[in-house]
N, C-alpha and C positions, 0 to 999 in steps of 0.2 A: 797848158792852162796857165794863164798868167799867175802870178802870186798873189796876194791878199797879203797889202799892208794895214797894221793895225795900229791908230793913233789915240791919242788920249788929247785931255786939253788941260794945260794947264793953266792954274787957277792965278800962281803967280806974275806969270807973263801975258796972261791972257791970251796965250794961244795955243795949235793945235799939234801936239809935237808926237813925231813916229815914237813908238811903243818900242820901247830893247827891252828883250829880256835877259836877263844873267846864265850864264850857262850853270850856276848851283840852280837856279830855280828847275832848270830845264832839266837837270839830272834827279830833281828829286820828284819832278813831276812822271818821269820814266819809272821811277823804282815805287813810285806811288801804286802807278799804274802795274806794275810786276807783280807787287806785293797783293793787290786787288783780284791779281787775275789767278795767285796760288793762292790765296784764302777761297774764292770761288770752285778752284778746282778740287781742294781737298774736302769744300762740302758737297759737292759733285758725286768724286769719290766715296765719300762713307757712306752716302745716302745709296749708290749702287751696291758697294760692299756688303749694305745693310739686310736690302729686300731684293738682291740677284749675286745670284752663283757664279764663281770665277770657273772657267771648266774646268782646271785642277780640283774644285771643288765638288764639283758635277759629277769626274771620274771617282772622285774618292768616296761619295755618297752613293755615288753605283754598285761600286765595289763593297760599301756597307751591307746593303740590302740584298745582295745576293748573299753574301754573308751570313746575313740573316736567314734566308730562306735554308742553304744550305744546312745551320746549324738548327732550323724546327725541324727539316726531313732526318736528321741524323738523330735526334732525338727521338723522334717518334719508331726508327729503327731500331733505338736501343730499348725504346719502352717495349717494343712487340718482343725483341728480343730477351728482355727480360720477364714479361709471359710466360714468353716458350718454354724457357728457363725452370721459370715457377710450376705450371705443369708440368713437366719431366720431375722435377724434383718430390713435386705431392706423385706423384707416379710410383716413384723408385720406392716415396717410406712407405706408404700407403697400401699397395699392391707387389712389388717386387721385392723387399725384403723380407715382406708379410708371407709372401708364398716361402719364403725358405727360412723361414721363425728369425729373420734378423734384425738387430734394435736398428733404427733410423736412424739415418745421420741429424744430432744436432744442426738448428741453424746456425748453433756458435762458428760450427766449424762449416757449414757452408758456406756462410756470407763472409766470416772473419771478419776485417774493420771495417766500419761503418764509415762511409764515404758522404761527404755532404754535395747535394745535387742545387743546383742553379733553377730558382724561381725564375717560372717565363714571366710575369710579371715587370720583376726586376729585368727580362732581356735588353728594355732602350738602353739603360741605366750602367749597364755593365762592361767594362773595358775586357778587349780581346785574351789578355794573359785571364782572366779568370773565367772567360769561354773555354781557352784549350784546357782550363786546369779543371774544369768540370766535368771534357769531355773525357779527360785523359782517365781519371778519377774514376768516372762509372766505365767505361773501358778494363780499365785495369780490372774490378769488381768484376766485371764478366766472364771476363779473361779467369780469375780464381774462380772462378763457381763451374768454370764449365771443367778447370782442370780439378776441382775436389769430384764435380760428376761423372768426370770419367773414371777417376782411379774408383769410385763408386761401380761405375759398370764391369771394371774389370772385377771389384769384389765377385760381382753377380755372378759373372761368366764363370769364373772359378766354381761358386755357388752352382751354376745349372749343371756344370761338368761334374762336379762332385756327385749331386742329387741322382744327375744320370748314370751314373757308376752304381750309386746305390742301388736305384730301381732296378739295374740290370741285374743284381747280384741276390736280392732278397728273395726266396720262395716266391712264383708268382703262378704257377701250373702243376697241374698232374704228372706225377714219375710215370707214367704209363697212359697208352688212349683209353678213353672215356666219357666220349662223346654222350654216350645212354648213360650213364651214369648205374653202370649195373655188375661191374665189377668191384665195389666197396663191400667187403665182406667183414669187416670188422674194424671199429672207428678208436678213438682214443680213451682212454677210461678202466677202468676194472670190469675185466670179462671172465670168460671161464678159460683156462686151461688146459689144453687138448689135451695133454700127457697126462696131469696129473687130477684133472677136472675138479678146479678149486677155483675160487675167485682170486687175482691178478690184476696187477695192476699192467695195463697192454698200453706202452707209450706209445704209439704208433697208428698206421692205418694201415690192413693187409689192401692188399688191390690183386683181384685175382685174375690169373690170366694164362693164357696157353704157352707149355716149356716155351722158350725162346721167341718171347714177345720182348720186342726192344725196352729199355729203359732210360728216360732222360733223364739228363738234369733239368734241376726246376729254378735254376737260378746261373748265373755265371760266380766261377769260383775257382782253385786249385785244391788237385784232389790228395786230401791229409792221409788218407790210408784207400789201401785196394790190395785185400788179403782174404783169407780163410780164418773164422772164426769157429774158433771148438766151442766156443760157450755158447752158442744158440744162434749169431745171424747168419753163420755159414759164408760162403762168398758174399764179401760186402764193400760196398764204398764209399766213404764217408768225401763230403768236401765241403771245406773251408771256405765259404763266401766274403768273408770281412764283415764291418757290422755287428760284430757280436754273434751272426746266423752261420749255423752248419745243418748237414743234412746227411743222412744215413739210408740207404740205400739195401737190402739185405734178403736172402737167401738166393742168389741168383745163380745158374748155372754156369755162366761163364762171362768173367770182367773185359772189359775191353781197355778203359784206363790204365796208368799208371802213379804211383806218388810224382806230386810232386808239378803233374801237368796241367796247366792252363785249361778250364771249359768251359764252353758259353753255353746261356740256357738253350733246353732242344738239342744239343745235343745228346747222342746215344753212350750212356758208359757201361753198359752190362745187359745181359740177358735174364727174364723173366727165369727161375729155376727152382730147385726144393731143397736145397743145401743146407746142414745145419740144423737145427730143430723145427721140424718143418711137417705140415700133417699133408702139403699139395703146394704144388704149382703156383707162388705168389709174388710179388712183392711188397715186403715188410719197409715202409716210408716213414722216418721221425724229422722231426726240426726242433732243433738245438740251440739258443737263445742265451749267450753267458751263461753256457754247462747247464742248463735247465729245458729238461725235454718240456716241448707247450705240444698241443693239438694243434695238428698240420691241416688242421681241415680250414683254417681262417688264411691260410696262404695256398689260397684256388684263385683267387681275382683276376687273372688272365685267362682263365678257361672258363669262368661260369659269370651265367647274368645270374640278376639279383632272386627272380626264381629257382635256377638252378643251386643256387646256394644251400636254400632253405632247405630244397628237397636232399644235395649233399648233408646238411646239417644233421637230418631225421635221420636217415640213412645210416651216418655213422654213430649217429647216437644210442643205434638198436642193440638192446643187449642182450648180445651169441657171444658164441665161442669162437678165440680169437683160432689162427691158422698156425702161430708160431709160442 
């Protein structure tokens, strides 16, 4: 392509003379043009900057929002979690300590310090250190509530194990069968006398029955004495249940225990006999309460319904002449 000469005309000479240009002119029309084309570019730029995402920006708002998502699921785990929590805890004062008469744990000491928790609200608003520091926070909180809960369940366990010892050990049956309830020959209270036929006071309940009808215990225990008494129970064996309860056992033909030995309720310790001050074939049954003989007839709750009771109740209540 040919060139393009550019002339001018001048006015002095009146004529029309080629155009030079200066090489300053030329070098600032270049940097004119430079300086045009990066003011151009950089409102280019902000204006893309402004209203579109660089993808480093793109990943990083990604990575937000799962973020986010992440941190409402983990939340909503800690809420249900803290529920669960809540119930087991209204459980434990409410019904499991209640069942074994024990004071409820203060909240003081379940929750301890009070942990400040993250408005979802505030969640757009909130930089990542005060997400972890929220989550860590009720974390921790759970983490102490579930370890005051346990050492709580161990109380209980302890609790049930103890409870269970007791029941096994307190009077809860008949020293002898009776089923018919037709061997109660004489119940607790002041009766007659056989020997001396006077009113007496008869701590006990005869239970009549043929020579060498087995005799259990009516509780688990070790047994405090199994001897011959001169002064009126004849062969007898008392044992020591714990709890404050013991139990006496008496005129029986022949013991089978020994001091000192270990026995669970239903077991056999002696034989039905008349040994001792004795007018026939019985056994004489007391229960002893801190040194204080009570009426044995309220520790049957293992052998009798609540019928049966009554009719024990009348029964021993009749007033004969005791056997011993």
């Amino acid at each position: 392509m040919k060139r393009v000469r550019k002339y001018f005309y001048n006015t002095d000479t009146h004529r029309f003379e080629k155009l030079e240009v200066s090489w300053q002119m030329k070098a600032l029309r270049v940097l004119g043009f430079i300086s045009a084309a990066l003011v151009t570019s950089v409102i280019i730029v902000s204006i893309a900057f402004q209203f579109l995402d660089s993808p480093k920006e793109k990943n990083l708002h990604t990575e937000m929002r799962t973020l986010q998502e992440e941190y409402i699921s983990l939340q909503k785990e800690i809420n249900t979690l803290n529920q669960t929590l809540k119930e087991l805890e209204e459980r434990d004062n409410n019904i499991y300590r209640g069942v074994f008469e024990s004071a409820p744990l203060p909240d003081s000491i379940r929750h301890g310090k009070k942990y400040s928790t993250l408005s979802m609200d505030e969640f757009a608003y909130a930089p990542s250190d005060l997400l972890i520091e929220s989550i860590t926070n009720q974390v921790y909180a759970l983490k102490h509530r579930i370890s005051v809960q346990q050492k709580s369940y161990d109380t209980l366990e302890r609790l049930v194990s103890a409870k269970k010892e007791m029941l096994s050990a307190i009077p809860a049956i008949q020293p002898v069968s009776n089923k018919a309830l037709d061997r109660v020959a004489s119940g607790f209270g002041y009766r007659i006398d056989p020997i001396y036929k006077t009113p007496k006071m008869h701590t006990g309940i005869d239970f009549t029955a043929a020579m060498g009808t087995p005799i259990y215990a009516t509780g688990d225990g070790i047994v405090k004495e199994a001897n011959f008494d001169n002064g009126g129970y004849g062969y007898h064996v008392i044992l020591n249940h714990g709890y404050g309860y013991e139990t006496l056992y008496g005129h029986m033909v022949k013991i089978k225990s020994r001091p000192g030995e270990r026995i669970k309720r239903g077991q056999v310790i002696g034989w039905v006999g008349s040994s001792g001050k004795s007018t026939g074939p019985h056994c004489h049954y007391e229960v002893i309460r801190y040194g204080e003989k009570i009426d044995p007839v309220h520790f049957f709750f293992n052998d009798l319904s609540a019928t049966d009771y009554e009719r024990m109740v009348r029964i021993a209540a009749a007033n004969n002449q005791a056997f011993d």
